[in-house]
C-alpha positions as CSV (number, residue, x, y, z in Angstrom):
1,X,-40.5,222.7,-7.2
2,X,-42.5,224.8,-9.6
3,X,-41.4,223.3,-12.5
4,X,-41.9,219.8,-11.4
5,X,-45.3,220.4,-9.7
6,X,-45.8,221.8,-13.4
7,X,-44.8,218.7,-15.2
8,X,-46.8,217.0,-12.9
9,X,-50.0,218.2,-13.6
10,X,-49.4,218.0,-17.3
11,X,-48.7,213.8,-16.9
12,X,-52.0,214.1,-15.1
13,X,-54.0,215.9,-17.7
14,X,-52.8,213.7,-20.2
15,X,-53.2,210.7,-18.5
16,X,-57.3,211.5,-17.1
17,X,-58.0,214.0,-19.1
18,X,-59.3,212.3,-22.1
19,X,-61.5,210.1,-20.1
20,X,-62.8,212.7,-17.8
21,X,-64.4,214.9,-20.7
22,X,-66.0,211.6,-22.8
23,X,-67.4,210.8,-19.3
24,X,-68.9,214.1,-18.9
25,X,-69.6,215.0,-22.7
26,X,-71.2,211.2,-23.5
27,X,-72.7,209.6,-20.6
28,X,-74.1,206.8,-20.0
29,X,-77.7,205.9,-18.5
30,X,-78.6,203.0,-16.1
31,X,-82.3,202.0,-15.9
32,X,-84.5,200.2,-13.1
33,X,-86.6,199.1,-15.9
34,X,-87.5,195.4,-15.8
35,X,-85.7,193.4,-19.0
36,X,-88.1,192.9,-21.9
37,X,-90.4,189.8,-22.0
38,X,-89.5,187.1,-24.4
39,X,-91.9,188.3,-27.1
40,X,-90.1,191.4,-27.4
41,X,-86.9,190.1,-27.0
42,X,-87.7,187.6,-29.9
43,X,-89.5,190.5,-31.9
44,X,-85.6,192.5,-31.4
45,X,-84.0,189.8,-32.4
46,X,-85.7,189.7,-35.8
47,X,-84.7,193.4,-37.2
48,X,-82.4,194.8,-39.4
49,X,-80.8,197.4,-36.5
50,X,-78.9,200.7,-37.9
51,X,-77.8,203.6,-36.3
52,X,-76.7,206.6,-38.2
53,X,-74.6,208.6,-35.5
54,X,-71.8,207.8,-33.4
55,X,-68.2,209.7,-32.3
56,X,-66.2,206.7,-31.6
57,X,-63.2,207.2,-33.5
58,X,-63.2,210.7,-31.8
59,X,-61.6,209.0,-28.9
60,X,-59.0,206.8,-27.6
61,X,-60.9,204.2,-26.9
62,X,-60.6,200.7,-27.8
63,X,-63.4,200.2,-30.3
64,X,-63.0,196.6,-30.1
65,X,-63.7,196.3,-26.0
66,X,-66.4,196.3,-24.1
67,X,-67.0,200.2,-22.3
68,X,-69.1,201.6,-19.8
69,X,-69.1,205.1,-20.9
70,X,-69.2,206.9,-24.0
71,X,-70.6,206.3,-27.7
72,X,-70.2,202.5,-29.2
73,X,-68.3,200.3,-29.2
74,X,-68.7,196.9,-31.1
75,X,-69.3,194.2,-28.5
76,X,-72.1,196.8,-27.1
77,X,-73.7,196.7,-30.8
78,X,-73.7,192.9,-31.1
79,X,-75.1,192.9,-27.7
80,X,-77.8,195.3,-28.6
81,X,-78.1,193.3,-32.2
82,X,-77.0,196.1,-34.5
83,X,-76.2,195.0,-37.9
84,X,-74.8,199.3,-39.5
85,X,-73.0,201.7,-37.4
86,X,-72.4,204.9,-39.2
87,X,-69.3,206.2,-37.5
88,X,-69.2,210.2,-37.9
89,X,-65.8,212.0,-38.5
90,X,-66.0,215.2,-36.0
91,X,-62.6,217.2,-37.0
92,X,-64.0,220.5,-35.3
93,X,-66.3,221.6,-32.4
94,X,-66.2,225.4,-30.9
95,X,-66.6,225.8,-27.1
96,X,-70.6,227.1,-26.4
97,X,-72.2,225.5,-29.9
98,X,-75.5,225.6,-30.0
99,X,-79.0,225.6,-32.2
100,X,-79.3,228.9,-32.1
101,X,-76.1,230.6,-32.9
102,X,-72.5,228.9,-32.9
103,X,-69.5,231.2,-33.1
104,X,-66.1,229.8,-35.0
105,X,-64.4,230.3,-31.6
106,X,-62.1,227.9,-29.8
107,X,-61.9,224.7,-31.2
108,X,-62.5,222.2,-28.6
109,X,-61.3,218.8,-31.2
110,X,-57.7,220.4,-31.4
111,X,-57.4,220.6,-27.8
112,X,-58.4,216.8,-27.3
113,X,-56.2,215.9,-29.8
114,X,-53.2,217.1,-27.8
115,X,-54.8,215.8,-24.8
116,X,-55.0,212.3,-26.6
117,X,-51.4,212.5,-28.0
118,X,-52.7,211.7,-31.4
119,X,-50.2,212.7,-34.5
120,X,-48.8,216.0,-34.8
121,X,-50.6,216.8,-38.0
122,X,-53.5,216.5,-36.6
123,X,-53.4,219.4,-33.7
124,X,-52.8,221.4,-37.0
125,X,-55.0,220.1,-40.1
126,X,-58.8,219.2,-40.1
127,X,-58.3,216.7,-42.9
128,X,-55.4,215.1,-41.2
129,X,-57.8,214.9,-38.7
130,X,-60.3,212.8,-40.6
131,X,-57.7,210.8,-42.7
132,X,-56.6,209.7,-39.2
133,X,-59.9,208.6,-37.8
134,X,-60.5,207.0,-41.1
135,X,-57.3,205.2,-40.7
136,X,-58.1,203.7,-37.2
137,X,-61.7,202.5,-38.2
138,X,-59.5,200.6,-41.0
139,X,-57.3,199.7,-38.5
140,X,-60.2,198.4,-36.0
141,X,-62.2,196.3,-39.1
142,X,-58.3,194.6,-39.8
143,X,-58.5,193.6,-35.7
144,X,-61.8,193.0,-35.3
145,X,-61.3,188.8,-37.1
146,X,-64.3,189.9,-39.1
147,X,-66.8,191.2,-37.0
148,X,-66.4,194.6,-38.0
149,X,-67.2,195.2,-41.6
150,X,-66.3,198.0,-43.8
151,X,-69.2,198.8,-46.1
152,X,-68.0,201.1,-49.0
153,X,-70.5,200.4,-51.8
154,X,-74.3,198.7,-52.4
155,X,-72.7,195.1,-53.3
156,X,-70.7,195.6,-49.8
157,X,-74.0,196.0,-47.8
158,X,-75.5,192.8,-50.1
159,X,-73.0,191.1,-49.1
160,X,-72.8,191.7,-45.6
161,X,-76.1,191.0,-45.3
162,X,-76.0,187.6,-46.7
163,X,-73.0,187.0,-44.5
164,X,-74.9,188.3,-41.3
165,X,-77.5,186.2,-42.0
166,X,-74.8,182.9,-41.6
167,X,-73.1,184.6,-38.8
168,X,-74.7,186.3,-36.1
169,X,-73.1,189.4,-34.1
170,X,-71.3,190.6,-37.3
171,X,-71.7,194.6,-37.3
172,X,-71.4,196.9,-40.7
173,X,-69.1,200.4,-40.5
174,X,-69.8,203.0,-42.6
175,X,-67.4,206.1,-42.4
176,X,-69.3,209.5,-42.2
177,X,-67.9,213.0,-42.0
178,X,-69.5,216.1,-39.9
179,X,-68.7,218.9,-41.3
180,X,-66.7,219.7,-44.6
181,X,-64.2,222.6,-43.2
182,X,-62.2,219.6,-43.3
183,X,-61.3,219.5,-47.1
184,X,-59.6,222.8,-45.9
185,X,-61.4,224.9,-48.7
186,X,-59.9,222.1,-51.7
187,X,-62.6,220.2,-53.3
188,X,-60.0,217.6,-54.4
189,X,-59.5,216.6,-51.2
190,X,-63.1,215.0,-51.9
191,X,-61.2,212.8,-53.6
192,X,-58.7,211.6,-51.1
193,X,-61.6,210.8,-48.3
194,X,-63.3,208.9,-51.2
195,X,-60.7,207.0,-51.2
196,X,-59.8,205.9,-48.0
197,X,-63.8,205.0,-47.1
198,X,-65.9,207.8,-46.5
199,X,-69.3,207.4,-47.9
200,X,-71.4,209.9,-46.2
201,X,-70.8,213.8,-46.0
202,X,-72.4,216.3,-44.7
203,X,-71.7,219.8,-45.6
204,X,-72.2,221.4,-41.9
205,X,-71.7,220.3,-38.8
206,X,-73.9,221.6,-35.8
């Protein structure tokens, strides 16, 4: 009985798990605000939108679909008429970080990975960890029939800016990384992320 009761709660974990902590680490807001008049709206409608921050490829979440909880997704940044997502690489968070003081304790990323059931190599290696969220942004652009662009140099961005201005709703991806205790203490590995997208690093994470 033990054992199956055990087995049990594991199937759970795995199964809600992953969706109970985005919904309590990333949640979402409603408002009773009125919608915007048409001058604003038209005003919105005008910019150049980027955001420089989001976790997506954290999670196993469909980046392609619509979501009521957590960070982006891309029919919620066509809806809100942003043209560049930087999408961050997280590959390690202690438990308790903070402003003040963080210590390299329990790393909460390696946990969720399990949880998640993502590869193998990456409940073990911080740059598996990033090659594979690299790899499923590549693998969500290939999906996405064009909506989702991979930006990985200046004529990229000129270019997807001339196409966005013929085709509305088309969103530009730009891989970033958090953190570089991810190259794993090799500064070849700079290499490596170079080439499979990344554009953006920054040395520390929190």
């Amino acid at each position: 009985f033990l054992a199956l009761a055990g087995q049990c709660l594991l199937l759970l974990a795995l199964v809600l798990g992953p969706d109970l902590i985005e919904q309590r680490m990333n949640r979402t807001r409603t408002t009773s605000a009125s919608a915007p008049d048409a001058a604003t709206q038209a005003l919105h409608a005008r910019l150049l939108i980027g955001d420089l921050h989001a976790d997506t490829l954290l999670w196993n979440r469909d980046l392609l679909r619509h979501s009521t909880t957590g960070h982006v997704d891309l029919p919620r940044l066509q809806i809100g008429n942003v043209a560049l997502q930087v999408f961050s690489v997280v590959t390690k968070t202690p438990s308790g970080q903070n402003y003040d003081h963080t210590e390299d304790g329990w790393d909460q990323v390696t946990a969720l990975n399990v949880l998640q059931l993502r590869p193998p190599r990456t409940w073990f290696s911080l740059r598996a960890r990033a090659l594979d969220q690299a790899a499923r942004f590549d693998a969500y652009c290939a999906a996405s029939d064009g909506r989702l662009v991979p930006i990985r140099s200046g004529k990229d961005l000129e270019e997807f800016l001339v196409q966005r201005e013929e085709t509305a709703g088309l969103v530009a991806g730009i891989l970033a990384i958090e953190g570089l205790h991810c190259l794993e203490g090799r500064v070849e590995v700079l290499d490596e992320f170079y080439d499979v997208g990344f554009r953006i690093l920054a040395p520390v994470h929190f």
